[in-house]
C-alpha atoms as an extended CHARMM CRD file, in Angstrom:
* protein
*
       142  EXT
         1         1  UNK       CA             39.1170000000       71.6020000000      -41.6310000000  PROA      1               0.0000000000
         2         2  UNK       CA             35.2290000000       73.2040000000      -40.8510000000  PROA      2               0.0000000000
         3         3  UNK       CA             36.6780000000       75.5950000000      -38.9660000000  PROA      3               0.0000000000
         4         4  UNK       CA             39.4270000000       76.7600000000      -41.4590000000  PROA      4               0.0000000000
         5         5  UNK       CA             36.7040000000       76.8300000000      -43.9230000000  PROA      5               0.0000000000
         6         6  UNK       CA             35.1890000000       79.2280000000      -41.5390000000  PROA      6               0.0000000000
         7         7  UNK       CA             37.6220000000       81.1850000000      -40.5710000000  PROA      7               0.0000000000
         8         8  UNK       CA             38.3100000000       82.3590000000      -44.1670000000  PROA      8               0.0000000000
         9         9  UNK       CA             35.0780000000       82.9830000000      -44.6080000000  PROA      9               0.0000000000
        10        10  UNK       CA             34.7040000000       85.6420000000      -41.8260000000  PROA      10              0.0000000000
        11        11  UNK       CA             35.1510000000       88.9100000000      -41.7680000000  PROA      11              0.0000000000
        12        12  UNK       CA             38.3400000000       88.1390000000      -39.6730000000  PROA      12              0.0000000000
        13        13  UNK       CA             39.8850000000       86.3910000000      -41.4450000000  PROA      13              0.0000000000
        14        14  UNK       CA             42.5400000000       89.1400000000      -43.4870000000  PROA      14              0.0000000000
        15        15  UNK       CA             43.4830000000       91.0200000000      -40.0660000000  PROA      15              0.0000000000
        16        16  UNK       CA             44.4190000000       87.8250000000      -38.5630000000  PROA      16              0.0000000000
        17        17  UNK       CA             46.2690000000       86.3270000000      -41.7600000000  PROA      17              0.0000000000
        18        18  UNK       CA             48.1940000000       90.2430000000      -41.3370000000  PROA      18              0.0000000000
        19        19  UNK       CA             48.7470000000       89.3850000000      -37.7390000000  PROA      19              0.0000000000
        20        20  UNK       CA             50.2130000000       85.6790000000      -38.4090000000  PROA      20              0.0000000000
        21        21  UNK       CA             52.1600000000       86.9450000000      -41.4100000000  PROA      21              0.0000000000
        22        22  UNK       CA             54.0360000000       89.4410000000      -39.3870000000  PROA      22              0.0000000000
        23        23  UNK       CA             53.9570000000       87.6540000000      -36.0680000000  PROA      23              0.0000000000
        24        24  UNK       CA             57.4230000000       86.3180000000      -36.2990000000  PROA      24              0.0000000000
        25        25  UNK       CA             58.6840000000       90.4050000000      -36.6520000000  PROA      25              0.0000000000
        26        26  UNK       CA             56.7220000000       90.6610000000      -33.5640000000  PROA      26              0.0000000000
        27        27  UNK       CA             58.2370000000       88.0220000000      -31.5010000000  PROA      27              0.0000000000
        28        28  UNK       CA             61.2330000000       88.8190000000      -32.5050000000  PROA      28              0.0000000000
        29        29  UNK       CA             61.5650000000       92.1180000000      -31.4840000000  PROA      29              0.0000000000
        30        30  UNK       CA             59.6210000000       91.3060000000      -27.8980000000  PROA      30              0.0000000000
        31        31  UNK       CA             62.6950000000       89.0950000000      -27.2520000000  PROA      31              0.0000000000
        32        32  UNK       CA             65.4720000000       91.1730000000      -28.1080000000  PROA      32              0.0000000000
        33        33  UNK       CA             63.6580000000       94.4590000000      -26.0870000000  PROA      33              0.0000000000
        34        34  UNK       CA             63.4190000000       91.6180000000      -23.3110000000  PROA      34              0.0000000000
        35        35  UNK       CA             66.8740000000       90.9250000000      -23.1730000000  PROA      35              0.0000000000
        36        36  UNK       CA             67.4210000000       94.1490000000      -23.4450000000  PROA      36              0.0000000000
        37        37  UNK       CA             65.5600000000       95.1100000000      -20.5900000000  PROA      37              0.0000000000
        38        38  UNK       CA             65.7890000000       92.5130000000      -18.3550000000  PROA      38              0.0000000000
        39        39  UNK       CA             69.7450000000       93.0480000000      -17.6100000000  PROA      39              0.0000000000
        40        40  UNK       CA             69.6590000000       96.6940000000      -17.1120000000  PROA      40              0.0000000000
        41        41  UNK       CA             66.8860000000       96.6810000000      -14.9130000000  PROA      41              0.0000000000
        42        42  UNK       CA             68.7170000000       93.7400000000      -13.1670000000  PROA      42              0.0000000000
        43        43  UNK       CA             71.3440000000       95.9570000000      -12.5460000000  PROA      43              0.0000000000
        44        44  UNK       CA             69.4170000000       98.8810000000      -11.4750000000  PROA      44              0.0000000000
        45        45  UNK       CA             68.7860000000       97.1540000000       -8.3560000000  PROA      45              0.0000000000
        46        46  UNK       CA             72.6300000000       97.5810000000       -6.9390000000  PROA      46              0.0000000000
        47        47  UNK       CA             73.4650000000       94.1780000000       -5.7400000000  PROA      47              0.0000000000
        48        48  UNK       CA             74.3720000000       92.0580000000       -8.5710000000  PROA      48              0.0000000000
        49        49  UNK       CA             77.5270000000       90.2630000000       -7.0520000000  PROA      49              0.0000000000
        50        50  UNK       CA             77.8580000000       87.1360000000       -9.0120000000  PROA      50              0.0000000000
        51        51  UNK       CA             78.2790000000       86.6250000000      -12.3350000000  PROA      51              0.0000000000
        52        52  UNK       CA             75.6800000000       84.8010000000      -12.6560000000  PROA      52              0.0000000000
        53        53  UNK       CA             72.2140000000       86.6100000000      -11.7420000000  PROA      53              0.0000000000
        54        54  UNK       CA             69.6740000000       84.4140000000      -11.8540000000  PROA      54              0.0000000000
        55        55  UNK       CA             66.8320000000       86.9290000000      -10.7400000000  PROA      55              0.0000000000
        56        56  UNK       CA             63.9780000000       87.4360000000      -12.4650000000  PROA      56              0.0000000000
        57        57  UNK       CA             64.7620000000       84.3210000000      -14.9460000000  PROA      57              0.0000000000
        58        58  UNK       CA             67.4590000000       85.6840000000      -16.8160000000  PROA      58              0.0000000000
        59        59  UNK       CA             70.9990000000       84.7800000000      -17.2140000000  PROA      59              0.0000000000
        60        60  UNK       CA             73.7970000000       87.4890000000      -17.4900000000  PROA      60              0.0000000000
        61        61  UNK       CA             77.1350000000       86.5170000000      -18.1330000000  PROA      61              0.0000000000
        62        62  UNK       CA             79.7160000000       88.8780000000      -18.1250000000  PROA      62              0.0000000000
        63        63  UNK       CA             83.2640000000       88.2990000000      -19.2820000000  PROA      63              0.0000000000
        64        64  UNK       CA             86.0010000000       86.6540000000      -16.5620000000  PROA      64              0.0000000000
        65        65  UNK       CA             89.9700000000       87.8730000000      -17.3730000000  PROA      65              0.0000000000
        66        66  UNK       CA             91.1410000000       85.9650000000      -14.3360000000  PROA      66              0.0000000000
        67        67  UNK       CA             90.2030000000       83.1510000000      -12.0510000000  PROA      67              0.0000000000
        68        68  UNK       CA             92.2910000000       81.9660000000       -8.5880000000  PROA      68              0.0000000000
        69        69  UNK       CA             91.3580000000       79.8990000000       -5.9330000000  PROA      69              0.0000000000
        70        70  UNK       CA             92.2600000000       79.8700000000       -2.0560000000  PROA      70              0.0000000000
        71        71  UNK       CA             92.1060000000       76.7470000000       -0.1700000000  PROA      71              0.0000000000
        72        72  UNK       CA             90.0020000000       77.2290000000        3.4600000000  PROA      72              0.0000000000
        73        73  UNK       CA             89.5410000000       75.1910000000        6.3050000000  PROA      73              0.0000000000
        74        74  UNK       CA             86.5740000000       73.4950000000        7.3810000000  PROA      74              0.0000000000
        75        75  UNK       CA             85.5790000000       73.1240000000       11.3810000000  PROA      75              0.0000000000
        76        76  UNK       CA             85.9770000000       69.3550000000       11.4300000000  PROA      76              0.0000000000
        77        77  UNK       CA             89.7900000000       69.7910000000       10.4710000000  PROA      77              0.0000000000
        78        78  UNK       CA             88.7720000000       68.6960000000        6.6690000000  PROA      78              0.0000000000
        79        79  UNK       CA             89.5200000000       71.2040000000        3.8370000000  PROA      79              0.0000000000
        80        80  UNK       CA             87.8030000000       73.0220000000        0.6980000000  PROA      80              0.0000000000
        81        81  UNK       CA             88.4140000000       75.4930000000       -1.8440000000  PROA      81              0.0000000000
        82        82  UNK       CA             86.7850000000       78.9740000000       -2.8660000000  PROA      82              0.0000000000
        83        83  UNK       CA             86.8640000000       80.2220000000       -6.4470000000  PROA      83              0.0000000000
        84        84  UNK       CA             86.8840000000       83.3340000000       -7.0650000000  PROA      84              0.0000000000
        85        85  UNK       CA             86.4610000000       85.2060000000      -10.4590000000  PROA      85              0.0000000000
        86        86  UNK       CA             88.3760000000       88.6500000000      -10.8870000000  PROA      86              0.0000000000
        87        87  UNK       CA             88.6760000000       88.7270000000       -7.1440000000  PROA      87              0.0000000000
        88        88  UNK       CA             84.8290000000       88.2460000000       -6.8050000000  PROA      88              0.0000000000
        89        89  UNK       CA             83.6060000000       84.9690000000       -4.8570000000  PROA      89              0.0000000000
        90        90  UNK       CA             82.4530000000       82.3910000000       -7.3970000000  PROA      90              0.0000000000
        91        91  UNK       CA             82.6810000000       79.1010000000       -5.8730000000  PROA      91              0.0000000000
        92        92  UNK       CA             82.4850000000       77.6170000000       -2.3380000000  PROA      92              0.0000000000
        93        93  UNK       CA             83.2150000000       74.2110000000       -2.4410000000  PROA      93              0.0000000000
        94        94  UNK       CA             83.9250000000       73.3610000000        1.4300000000  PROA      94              0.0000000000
        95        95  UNK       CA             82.7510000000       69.6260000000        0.9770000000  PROA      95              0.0000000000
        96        96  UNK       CA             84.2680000000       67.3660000000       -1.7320000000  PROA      96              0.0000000000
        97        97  UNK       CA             81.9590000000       67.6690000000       -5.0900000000  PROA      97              0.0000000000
        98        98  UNK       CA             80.2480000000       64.5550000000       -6.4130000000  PROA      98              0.0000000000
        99        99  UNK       CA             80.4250000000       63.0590000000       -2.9130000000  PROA      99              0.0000000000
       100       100  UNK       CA             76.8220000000       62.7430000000       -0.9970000000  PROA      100             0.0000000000
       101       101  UNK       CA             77.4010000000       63.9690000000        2.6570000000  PROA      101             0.0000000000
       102       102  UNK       CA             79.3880000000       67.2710000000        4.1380000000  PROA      102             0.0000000000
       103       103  UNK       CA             83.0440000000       66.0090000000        4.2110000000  PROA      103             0.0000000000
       104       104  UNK       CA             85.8350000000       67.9620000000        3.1620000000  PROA      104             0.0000000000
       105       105  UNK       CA             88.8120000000       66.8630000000        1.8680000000  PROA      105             0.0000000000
       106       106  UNK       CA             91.4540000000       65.1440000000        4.2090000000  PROA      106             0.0000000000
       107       107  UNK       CA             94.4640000000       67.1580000000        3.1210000000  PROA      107             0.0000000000
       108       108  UNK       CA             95.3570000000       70.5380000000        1.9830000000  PROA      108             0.0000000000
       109       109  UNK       CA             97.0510000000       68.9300000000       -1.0990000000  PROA      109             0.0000000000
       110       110  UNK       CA             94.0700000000       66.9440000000       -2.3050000000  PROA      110             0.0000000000
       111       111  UNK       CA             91.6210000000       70.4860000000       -1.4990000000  PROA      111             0.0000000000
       112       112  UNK       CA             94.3050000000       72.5010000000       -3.6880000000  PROA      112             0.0000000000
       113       113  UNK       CA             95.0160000000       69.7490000000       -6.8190000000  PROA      113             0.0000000000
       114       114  UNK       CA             90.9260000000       69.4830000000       -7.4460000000  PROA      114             0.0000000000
       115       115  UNK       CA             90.9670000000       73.7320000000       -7.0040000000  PROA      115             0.0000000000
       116       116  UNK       CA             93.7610000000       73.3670000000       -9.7560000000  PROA      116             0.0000000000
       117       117  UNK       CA             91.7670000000       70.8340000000      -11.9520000000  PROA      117             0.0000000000
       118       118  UNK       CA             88.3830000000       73.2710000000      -11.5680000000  PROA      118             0.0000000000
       119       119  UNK       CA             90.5450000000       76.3800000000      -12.4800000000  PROA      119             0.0000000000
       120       120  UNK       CA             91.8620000000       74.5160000000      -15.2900000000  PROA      120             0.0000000000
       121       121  UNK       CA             88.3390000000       73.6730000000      -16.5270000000  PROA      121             0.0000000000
       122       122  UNK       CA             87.2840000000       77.3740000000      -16.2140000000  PROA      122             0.0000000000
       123       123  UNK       CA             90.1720000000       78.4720000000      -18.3900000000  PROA      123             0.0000000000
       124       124  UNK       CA             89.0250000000       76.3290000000      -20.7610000000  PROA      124             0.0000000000
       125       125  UNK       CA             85.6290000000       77.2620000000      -21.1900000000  PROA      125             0.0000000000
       126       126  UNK       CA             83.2790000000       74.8430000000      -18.7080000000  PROA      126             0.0000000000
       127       127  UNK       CA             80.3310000000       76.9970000000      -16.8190000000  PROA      127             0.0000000000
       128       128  UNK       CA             80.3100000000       75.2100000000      -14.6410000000  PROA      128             0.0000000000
       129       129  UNK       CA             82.8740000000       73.1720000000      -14.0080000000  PROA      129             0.0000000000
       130       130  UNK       CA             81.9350000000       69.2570000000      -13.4250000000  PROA      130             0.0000000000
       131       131  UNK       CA             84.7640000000       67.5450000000      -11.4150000000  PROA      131             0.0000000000
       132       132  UNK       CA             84.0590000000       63.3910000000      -11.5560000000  PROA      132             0.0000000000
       133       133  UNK       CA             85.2690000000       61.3480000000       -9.0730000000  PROA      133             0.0000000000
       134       134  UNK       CA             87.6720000000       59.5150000000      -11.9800000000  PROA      134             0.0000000000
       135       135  UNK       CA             89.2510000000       62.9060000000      -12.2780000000  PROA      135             0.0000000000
       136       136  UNK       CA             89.6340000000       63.1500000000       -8.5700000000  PROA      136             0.0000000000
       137       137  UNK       CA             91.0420000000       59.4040000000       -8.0420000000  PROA      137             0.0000000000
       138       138  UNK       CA             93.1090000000       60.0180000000      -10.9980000000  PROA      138             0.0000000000
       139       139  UNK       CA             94.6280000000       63.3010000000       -8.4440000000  PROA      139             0.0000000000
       140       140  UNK       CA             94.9170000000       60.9810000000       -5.4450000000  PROA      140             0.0000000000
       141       141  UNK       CA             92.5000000000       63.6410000000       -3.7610000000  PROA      141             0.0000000000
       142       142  UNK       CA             89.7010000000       60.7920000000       -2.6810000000  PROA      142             0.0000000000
């Protein structure tokens, strides 16, 4: 309380009470020239391949008309999925998700009915998709 007491009575006290009265304005517009910023010089760079670039802290999403997948093998005769977002690699899921360890799936069918399932959650909105392992028992995949 002292120090408030003091701090109006200095001589500082009317160019800071400026400062803290327009300070929101001011933080405001550093954010938006920020986010303004940010992405283009993200994309200066040349190599922004994902749709999500997480350089330099930022996120940049950009707008997805069409999602497939494409079931792969794995070496140890298991199998995954890839993802890919208007043709561009978005997920590589060679193990089976919310399983600990490096196992693939055991059959082509189970690999291409959770790709299905993650596609579906995509369309619908979910960046990124969470599969459970309810949802993949419910499949018969696990």
């Amino acid at each position: 309380m002292q120090l408030l007491l003091l701090l109006r009575r200095s001589l500082y006290w009317k160019p800071l009470k400026t400062f803290l009265s327009h300070s929101p304005l001011f933080l405001i517009g550093a954010v938006l020239i920020a986010a303004v910023a940010t992405p283009c010089y993200a994309g200066t760079r040349g190599k922004s391949a994902s749709i999500f670039d997480l350089t330099h802290s930022t996120l940049s999403i950009q707008a997805v008309t069409g999602y497939t997948y494409q079931i792969i093998a794995n070496q140890d005769g298991t199998f995954g999925y890839d993802v890919f977002a208007d043709g561009k690699l978005f997920i590589h899921q060679p193990t089976i998700p919310a399983m600990p360890g490096t196992k693939g799936f055991e059959s082509k069918a189970a690999a291409e009915s959770v790709a299905r399932l993650v596609l579906k959650k995509l369309k619908q909105g979910e960046v990124p998709p969470t599969v459970y392992l309810e949802e993949m028992k419910k499949l018969n995949a696990i």
